[in-house]
C-alpha positions as CSV (number, residue, x, y, z in Angstrom):
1,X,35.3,15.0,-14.0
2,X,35.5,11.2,-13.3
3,X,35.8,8.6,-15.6
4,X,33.8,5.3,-16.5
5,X,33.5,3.0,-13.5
6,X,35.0,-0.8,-13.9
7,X,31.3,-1.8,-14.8
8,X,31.3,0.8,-17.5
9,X,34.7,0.0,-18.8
10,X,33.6,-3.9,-19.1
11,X,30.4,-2.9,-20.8
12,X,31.9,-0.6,-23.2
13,X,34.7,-3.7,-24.2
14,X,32.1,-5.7,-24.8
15,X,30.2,-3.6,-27.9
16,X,30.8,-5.1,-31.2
17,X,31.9,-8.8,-29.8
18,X,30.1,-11.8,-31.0
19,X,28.7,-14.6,-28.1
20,X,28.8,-18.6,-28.8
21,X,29.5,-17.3,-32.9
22,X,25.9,-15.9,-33.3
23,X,25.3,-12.6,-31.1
24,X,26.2,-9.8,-31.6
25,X,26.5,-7.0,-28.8
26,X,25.6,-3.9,-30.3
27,X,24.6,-1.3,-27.9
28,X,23.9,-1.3,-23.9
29,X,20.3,-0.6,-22.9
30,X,20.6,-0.8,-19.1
31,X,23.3,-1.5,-16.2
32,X,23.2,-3.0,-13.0
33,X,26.0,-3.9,-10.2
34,X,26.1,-7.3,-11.3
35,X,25.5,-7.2,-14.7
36,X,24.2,-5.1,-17.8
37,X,21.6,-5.8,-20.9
38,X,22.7,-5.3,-23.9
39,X,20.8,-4.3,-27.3
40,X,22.3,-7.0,-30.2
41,X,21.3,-9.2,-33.4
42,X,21.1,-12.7,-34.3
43,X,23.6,-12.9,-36.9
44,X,22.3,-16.0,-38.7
45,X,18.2,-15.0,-38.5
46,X,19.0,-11.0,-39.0
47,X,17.0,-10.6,-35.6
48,X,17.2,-8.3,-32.9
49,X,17.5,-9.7,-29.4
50,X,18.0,-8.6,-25.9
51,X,21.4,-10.2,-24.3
52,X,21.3,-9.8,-20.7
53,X,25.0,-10.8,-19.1
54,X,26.1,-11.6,-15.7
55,X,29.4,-10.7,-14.8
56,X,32.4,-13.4,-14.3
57,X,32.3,-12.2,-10.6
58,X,29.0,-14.0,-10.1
59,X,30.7,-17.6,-9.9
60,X,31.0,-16.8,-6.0
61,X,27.2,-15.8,-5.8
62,X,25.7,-19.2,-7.2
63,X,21.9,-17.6,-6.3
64,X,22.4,-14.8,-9.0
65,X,23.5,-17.8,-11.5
66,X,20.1,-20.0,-10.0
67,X,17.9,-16.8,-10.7
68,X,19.5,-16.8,-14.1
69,X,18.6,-20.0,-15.1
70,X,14.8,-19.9,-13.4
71,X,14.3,-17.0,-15.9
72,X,15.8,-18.5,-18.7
73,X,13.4,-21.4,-17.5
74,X,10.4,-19.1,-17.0
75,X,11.0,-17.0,-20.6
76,X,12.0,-20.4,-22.9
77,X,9.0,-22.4,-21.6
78,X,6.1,-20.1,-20.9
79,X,4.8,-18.7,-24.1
80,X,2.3,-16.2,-23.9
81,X,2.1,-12.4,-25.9
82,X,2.6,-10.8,-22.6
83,X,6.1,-12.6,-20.7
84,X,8.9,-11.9,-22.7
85,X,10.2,-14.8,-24.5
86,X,13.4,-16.1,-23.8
87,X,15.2,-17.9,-26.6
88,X,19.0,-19.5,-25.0
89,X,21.4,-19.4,-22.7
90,X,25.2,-19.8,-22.3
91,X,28.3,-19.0,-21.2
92,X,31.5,-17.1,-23.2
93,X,35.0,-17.1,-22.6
94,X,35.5,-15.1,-19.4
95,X,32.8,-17.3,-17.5
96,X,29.8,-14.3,-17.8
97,X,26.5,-16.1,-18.2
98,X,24.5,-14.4,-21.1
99,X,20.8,-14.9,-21.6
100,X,19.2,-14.2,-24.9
101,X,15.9,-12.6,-24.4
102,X,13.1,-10.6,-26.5
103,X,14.0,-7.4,-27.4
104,X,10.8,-5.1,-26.2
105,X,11.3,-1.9,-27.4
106,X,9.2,0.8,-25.2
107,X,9.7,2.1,-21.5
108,X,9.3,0.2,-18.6
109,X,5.8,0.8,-16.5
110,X,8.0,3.1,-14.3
111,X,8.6,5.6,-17.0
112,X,4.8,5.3,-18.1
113,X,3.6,6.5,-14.7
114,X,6.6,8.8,-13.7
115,X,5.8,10.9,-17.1
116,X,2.1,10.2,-17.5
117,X,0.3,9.4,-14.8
118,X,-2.4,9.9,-13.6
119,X,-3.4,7.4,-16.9
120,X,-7.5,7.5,-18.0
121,X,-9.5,4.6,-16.3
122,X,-9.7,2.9,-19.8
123,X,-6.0,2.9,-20.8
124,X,-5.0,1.9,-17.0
125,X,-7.6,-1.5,-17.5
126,X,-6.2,-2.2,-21.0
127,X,-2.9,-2.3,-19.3
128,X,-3.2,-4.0,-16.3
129,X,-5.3,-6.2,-17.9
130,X,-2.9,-7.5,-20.0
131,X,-0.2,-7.9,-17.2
132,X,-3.2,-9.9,-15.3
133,X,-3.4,-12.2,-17.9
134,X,0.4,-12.7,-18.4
135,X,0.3,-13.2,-14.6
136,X,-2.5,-15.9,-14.8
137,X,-0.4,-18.0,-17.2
138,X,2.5,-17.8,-15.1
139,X,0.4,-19.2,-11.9
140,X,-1.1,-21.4,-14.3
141,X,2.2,-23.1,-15.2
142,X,3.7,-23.0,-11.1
143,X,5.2,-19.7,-10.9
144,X,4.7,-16.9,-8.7
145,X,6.8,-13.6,-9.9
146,X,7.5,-12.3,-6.5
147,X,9.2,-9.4,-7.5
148,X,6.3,-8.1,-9.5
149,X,6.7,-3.9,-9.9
150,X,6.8,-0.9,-12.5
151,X,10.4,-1.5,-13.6
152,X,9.7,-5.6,-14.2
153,X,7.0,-4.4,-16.9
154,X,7.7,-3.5,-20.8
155,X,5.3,-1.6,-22.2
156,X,5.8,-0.7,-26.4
157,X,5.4,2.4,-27.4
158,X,1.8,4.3,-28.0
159,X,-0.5,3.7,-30.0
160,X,-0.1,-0.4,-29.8
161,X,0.8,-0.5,-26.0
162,X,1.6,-4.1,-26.2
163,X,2.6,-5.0,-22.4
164,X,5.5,-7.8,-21.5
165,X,6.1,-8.9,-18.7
166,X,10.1,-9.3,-17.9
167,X,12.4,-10.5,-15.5
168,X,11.1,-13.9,-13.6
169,X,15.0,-14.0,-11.6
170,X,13.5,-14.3,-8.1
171,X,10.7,-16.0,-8.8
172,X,9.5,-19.1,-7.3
173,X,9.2,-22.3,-10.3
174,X,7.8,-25.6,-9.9
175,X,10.3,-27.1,-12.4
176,X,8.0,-29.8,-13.6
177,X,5.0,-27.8,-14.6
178,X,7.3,-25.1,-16.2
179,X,9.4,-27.8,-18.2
180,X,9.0,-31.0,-17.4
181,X,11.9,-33.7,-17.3
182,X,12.0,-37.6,-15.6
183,X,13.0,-37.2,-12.1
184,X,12.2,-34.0,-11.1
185,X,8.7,-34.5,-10.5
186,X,7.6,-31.8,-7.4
187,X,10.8,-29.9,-8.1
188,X,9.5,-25.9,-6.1
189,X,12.9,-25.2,-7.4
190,X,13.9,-21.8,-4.2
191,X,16.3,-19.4,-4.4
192,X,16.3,-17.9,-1.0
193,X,16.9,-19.3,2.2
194,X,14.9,-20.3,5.3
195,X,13.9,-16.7,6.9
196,X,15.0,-14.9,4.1
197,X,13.6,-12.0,2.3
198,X,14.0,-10.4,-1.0
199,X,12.2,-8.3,-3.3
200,X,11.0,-4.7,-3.7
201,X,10.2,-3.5,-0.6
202,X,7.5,-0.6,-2.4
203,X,5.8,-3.3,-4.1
204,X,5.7,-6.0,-1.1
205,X,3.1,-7.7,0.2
206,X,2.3,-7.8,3.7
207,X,2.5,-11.3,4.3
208,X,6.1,-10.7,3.2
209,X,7.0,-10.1,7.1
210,X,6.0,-14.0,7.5
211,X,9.0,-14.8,4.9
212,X,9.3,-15.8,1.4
213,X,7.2,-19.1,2.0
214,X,3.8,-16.9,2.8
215,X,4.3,-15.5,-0.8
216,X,1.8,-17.0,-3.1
217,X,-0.3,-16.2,-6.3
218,X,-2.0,-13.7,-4.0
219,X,0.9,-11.5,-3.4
220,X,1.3,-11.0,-6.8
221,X,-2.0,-9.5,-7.1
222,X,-1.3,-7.5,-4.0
223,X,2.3,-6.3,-6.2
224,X,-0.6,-5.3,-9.4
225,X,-2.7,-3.4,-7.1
226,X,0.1,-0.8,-6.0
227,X,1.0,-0.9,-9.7
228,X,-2.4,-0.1,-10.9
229,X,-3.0,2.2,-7.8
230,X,-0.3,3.9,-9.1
231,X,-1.1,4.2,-12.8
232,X,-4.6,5.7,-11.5
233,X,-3.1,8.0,-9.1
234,X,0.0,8.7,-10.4
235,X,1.1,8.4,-6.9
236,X,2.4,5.3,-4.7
237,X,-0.6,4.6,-1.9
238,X,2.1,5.5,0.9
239,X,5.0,7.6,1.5
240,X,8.4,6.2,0.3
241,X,11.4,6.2,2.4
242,X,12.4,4.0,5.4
243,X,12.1,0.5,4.6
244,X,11.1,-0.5,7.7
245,X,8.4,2.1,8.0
246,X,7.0,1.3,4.0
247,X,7.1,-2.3,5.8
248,X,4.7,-1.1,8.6
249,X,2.4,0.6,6.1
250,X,2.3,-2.3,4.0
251,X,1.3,-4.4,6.9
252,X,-1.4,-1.5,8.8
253,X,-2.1,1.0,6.7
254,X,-4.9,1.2,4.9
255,X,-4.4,2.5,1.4
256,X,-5.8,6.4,1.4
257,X,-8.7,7.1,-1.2
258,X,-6.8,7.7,-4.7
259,X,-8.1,11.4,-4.6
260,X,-6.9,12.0,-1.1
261,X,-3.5,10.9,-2.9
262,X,-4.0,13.0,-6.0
263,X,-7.2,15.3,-6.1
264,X,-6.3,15.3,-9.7
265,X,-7.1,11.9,-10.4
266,X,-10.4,11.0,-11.3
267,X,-10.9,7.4,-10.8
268,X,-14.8,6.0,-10.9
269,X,-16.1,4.3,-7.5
270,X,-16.2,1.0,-8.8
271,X,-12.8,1.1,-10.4
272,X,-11.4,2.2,-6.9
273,X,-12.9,-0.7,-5.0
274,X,-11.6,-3.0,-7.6
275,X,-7.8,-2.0,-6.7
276,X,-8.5,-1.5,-3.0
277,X,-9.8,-5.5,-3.0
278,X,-6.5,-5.8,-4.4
279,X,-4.4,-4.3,-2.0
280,X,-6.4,-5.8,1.0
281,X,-3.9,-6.6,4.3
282,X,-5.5,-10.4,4.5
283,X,-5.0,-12.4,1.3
284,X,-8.3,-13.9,1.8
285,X,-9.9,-10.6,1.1
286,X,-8.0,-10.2,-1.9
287,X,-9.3,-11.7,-5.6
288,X,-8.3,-15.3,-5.3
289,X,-6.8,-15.9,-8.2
290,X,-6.4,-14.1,-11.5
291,X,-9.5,-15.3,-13.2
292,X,-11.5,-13.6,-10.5
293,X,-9.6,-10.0,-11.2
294,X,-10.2,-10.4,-14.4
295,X,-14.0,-11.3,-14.1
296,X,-14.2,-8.2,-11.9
297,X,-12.8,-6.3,-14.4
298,X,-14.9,-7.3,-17.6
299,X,-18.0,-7.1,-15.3
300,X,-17.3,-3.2,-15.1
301,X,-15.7,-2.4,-18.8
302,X,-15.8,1.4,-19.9
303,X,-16.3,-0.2,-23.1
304,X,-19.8,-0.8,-21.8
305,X,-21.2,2.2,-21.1
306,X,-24.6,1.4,-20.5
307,X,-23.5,-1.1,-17.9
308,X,-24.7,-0.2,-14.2
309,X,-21.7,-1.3,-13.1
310,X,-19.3,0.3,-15.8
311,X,-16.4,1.6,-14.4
312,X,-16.7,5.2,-16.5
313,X,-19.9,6.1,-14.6
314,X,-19.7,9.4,-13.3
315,X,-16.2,9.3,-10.3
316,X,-17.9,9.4,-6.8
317,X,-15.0,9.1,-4.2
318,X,-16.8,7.2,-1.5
319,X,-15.7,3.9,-3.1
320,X,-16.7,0.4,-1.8
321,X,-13.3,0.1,-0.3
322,X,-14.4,2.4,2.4
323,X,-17.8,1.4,2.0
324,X,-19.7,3.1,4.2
325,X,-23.2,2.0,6.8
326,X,-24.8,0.3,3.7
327,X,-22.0,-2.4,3.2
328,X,-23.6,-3.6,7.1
329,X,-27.4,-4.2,8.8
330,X,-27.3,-1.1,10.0
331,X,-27.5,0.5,6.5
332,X,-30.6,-1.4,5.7
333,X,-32.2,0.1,9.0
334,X,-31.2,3.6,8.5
335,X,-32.0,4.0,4.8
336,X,-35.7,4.9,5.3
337,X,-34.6,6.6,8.4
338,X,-32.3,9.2,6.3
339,X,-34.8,9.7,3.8
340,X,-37.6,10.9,5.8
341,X,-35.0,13.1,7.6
342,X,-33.8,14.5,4.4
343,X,-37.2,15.0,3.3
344,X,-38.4,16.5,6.2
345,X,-35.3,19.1,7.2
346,X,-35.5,20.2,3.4
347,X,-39.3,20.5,3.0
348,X,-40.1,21.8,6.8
349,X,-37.1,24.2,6.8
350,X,-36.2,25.7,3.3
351,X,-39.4,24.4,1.3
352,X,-37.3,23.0,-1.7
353,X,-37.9,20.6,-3.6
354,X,-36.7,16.9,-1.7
355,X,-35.3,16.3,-5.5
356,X,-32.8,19.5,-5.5
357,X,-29.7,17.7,-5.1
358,X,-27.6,21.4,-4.3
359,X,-28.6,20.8,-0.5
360,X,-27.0,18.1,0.2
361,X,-25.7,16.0,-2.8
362,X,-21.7,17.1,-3.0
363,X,-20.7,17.6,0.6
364,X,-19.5,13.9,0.6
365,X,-17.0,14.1,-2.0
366,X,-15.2,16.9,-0.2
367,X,-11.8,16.3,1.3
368,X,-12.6,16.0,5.1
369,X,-10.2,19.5,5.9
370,X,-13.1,21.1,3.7
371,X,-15.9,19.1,5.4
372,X,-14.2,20.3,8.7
373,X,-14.3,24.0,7.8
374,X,-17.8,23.7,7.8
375,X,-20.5,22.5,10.4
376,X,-23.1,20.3,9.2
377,X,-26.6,21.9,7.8
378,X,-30.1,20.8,7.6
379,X,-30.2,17.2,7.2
380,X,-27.1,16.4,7.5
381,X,-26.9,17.8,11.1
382,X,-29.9,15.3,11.8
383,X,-27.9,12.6,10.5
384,X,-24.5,13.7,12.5
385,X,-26.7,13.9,15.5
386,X,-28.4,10.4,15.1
387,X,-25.1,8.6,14.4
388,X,-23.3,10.4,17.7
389,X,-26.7,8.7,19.4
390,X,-25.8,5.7,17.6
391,X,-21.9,5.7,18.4
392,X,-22.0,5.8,22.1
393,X,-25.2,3.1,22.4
394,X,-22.5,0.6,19.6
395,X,-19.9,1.2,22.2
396,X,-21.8,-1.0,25.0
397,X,-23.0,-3.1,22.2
398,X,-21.8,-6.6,20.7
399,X,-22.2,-6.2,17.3
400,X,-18.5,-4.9,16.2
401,X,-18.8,-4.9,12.4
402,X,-22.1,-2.3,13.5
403,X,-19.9,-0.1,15.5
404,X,-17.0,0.1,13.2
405,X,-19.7,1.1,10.4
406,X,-21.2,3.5,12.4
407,X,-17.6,4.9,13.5
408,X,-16.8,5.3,9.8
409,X,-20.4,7.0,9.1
410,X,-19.4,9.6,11.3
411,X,-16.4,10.5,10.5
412,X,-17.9,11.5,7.2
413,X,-20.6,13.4,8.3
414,X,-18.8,14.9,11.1
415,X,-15.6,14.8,10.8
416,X,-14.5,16.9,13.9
417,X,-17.1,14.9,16.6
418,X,-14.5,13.6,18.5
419,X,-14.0,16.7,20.0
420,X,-16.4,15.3,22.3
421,X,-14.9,13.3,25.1
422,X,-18.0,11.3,25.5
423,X,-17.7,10.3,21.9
424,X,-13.8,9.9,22.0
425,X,-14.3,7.6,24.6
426,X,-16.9,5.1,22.8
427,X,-14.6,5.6,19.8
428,X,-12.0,3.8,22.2
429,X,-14.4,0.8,23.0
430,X,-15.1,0.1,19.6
431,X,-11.2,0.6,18.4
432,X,-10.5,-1.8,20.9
433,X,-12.8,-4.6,20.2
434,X,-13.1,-4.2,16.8
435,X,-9.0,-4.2,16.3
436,X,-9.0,-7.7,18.4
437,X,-11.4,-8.5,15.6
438,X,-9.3,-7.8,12.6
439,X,-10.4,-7.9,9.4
440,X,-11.6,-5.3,6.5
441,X,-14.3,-3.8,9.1
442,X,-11.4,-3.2,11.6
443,X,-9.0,-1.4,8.4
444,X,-12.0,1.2,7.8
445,X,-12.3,2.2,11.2
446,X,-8.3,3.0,11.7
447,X,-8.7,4.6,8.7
448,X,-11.1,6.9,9.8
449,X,-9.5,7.4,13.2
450,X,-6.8,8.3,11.6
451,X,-7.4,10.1,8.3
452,X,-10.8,11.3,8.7
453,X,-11.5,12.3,12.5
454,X,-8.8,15.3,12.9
455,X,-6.4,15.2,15.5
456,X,-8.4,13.6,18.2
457,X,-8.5,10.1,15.8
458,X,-5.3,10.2,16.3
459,X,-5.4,10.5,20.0
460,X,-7.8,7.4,20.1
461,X,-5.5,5.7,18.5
462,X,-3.0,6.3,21.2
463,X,-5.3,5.5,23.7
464,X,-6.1,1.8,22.0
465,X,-2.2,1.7,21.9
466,X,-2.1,2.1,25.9
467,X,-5.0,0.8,27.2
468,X,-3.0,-2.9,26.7
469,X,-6.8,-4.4,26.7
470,X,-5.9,-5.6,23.1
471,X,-2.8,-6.7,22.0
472,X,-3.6,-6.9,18.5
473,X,-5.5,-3.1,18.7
474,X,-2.4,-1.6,20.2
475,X,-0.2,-3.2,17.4
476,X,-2.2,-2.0,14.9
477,X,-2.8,1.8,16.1
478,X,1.4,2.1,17.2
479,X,2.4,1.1,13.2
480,X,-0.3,3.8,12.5
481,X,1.3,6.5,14.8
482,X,4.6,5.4,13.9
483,X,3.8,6.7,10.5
484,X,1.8,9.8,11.5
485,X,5.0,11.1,13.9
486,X,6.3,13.1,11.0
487,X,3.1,14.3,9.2
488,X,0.8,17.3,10.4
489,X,-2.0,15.1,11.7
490,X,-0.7,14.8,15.0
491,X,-2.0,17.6,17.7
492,X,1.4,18.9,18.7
493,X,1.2,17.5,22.0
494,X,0.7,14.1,20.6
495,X,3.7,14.5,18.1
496,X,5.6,15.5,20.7
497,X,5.0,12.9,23.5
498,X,5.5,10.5,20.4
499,X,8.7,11.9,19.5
500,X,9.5,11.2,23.3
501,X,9.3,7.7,22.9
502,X,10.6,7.0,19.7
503,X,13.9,8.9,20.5
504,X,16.9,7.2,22.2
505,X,18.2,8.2,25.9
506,X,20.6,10.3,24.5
507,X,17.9,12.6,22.4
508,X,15.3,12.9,24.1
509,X,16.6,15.7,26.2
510,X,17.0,17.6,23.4
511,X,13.1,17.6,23.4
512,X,12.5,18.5,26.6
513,X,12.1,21.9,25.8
514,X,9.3,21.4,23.7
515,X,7.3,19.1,25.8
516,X,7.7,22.2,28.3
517,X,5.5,23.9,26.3
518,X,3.5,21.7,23.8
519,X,3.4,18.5,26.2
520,X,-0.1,17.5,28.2
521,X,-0.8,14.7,30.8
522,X,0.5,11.8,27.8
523,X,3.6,13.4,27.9
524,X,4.1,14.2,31.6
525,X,3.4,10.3,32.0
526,X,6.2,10.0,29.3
527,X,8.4,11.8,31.1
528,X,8.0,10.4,35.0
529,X,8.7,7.0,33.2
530,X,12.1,8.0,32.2
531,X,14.1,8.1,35.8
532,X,12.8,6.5,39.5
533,X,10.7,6.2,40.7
534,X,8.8,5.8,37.3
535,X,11.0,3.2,36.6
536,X,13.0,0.5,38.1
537,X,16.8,2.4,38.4
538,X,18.6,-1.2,37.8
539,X,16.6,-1.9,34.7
540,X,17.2,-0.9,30.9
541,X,14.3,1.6,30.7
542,X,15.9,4.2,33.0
543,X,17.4,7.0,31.0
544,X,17.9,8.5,33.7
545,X,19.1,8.5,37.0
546,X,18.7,12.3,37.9
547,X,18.8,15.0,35.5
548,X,17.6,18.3,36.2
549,X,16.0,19.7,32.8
550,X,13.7,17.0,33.3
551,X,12.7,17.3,36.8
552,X,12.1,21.2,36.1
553,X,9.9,20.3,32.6
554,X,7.8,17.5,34.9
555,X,7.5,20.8,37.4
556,X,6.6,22.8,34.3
557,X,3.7,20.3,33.2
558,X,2.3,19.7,36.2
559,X,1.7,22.9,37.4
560,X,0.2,23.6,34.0
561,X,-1.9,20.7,33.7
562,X,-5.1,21.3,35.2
563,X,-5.8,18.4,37.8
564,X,-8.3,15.9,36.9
């Protein structure tokens, strides 16, 4: 059994001692590498505080002693029922820093979700709404968190829930609006250097990967919308694990539907636009500002039931963040369109009443692998028809944010039509053009190519990443296979011709024998790249210069490869 590390040892010594003749340490309520806070008591007011203490080893990193004294700054100066008030400062005889902050007593927002989530729609918005408001005050005064996630928010125990925002040590402070002095007027006060980065990677926004200057108010709403993402879902809106590949999502992924996530969770449509507008890619789409979240918010209380917009209406999954052909012209065209063939398929060929929602009302909530199991009936094989009509005429069109809808449309009603190479192949078109585009339009249709359409999404998505017709298309559908490699999404000819050319030299003929016998025509192309002439034998891109298992599994593909 081993003992109590150095850190432990230092923490344990310093129980019972008194700082600057007033604090008491009583108790430790948390450790870190570089320090611990402590649980202790203002001698001369009989008050309970929280002493958070650098150790004396942090002379030689003066940015942990800045970070300090920007939350000493933030906490002293920023007073507001939400941000945790901080109350001195100092130093004690060994050279440790100690800040004295308020003592919250509750669990952190990680230990909410991790045992309770997925939360109610009305308890999440209480909540987050008071963490939106202590963030507003903070932008208010010059100072964007930056490191805004579940373990940087107090919340007091039930049935109060008061929520306090905590630890401002990496944020950015314009010195002069937090606490003003002569001569430091424009003082942006930076604890990170040029190029730098820093932060919680799980809670980062995308604009992250342009450095710590991109970060504005804006990314802190981006850091609340994974937070209350995650208090609705109970669930983190992507898969944890390599930084660099969280990075990637951040940056390409579109967040899946919060039932997709959790089909537990029942989250109301307008509530789930609200945190996808939150967690949009471009900080233009997001809410501006705090204000405009909370306006959003109060707009669709659940304390207002008999508001249209109230976010306790019934849950229907198809939320405005994937909003579907209405959101664009061509809804407006196709609404009468729908109706009559509604009316028509369901009067002419089953003589029920138009009214009778059973025929055709709850198909669209289904998780596409159910929708898939199925072929479309009645009406809604009309519809699939029309928009497969519609697809491949949107392909040769110009209108991009049309196609893209109509792409999305049809993933819903049918999610397995890109089975048909005709449609695959307008699917490409529009992936193309409309990734060039950007934008929200552009999100939704990678979505659906890749989380709606099956397998052969996924292969359009390769396709948009080869065709080299759009730089910014092939960018955005590699960070989206890069992803999908590991998952069961992937046909397994795809996975495998991807595994081919993520994998060093050195591994990848240890997949040969697999692309033997899962490969197609992507991965034979994969494979005569790898040694001359596919590649240029002086270059850095040959693996290999002969090497027989691969010659025999190009042999192997080819002869079962059906020429084109």
């Amino acid at each position: 059994m081993t003992g109590p590390t150095p850190t432990e040892e230092r923490a344990k010594k310093l129980i019972g001692r008194v700082l600057s003749e007033r604090y008491r340490v009583d108790g430790v309520v948390a450790m870190g590498s570089m320090g611990a806070v402590y649980r202790g008591l203002h001698l001369k007011m009989r008050k309970e505080v929280a002493i958070k203490i650098l150790h004396p080893e942090t002379e030689g990193f003066p940015d942990l002693v800045a970070r300090f004294e920007r939350e000493a700054i933030v906490g002293a100066h920023i007073t507001h029922p939400n941000i945790a008030l901080a109350s001195d400062m100092g130093t004690f005889d060994d050279g440790s820093y100690f800040l004295v902050l308020e003592l919250v007593k509750g669990r952190t927002f990680r230990e909410l979700i991790d045992e309770e989530a997925p939360l109610t729609a009305t308890r999440a918005i209480r909540l987050i709404r008071q963490l939106a408001t202590a963030l507003g005050t903070a932008h208010a005064r010059g100072v964007v968190h930056r490191d805004l996630k579940p373990l940087n928010v107090m919340v007091t125990t039930p049935p109060g829930e008061t929520v306090k925002l905590i630890d401002f040590g990496l944020a950015r402070v314009t010195v002069n609006r937090v606490a003003p002095l002569v001569g430091d007027e424009g003082d942006a006060r930076s604890v990170s250097a040029p190029g730098e980065v820093f932060g919680t990677i799980a809670t980062m926004a995308p604009e992250i990967l342009l450095g710590m200057d991109a970060i504005d108010e804006r990314s802190d709403l981006y850091s609340l919308g994974i937070i209350f993402y995650e208090m609705l879902s109970g669930k983190h809106p992507f898969e944890l694990g390599d930084p660099n590949e969280l990075l990637i999502q951040h940056r390409d992924v579109p967040p899946p539907p919060i039932h997709e996530r959790n089909p537990k969770a029942q989250v109301p449509p307008a509530l789930e636009a609200l945190v996808l507008k939150l967690l949009e890619k471009d900080p233009a789409a997001r809410y501006q500002d705090v204000p405009s979240l909370l306006e959003a918010l109060d707009a669709g209380s659940p304390d207002d039931a008999s508001s249209p917009r109230a976010f306790a209406a019934a849950p229907n999954h198809a939320a405005e963040g994937r909003r579907r052909l209405a959101t664009v012209a061509i809804g407006s065209l196709l609404v009468g369109a729908i109706g009559f063939l509604i009316f028509n398929a369901v009067r002419g060929k089953t003589g029920a009443d138009p009214a009778d929602g059973s025929q055709h009302g709850a198909s669209s909530h289904e998780p596409s692998s159910q929708m898939a199991s199925a072929p479309p009936a009645g009406s809604s094989r009309d519809l699939a028809q029309a928009l497969r009509a519609d697809l491949v005429k949107a392909a040769s069109g110009t209108d991009d944010a049309e196609a893209g809808a109509i792409l999305v449309a049809l993933a819903d009603a049918e999610p397995r039509a890109l089975e048909d190479a005709a449609l695959r192949a307008a699917a490409l078109k529009i992936a193309i053009r409309i990734g060039e585009r950007g934008g929200n339009e552009a999100s939704q249709a990678f979505y659906a190519l890749a989380y709606r359409f099956g397998p052969q999404g996924l292969d359009v998505l390769y396709e948009v990443g080869m065709q080299g017709q759009s730089a910014k298309a092939a960018s955005r559908a590699n960070a989206i296979l890069d992803v999908q490699v590991r998952s069961n999404r992937p046909s397994s000819a795809l996975r495998v011709t991807l595994e081919l050319k993520k994998a060093s030299c050195s591994k990848k003929p240890l997949l040969l024998s697999r692309a033997g016998k899962e490969g197609d025509e992507r991965t034979l192309a994969v494979l005569e790249a790898l040694h001359p002439p596919g590649c240029d034998p002086r270059g850095d891109n040959c693996c290999f210069r002969r090497h027989l298992g691969l010659e025999k599994t190009i042999e192997t593909l080819k002869m079962r490869i059906p020429p084109k």
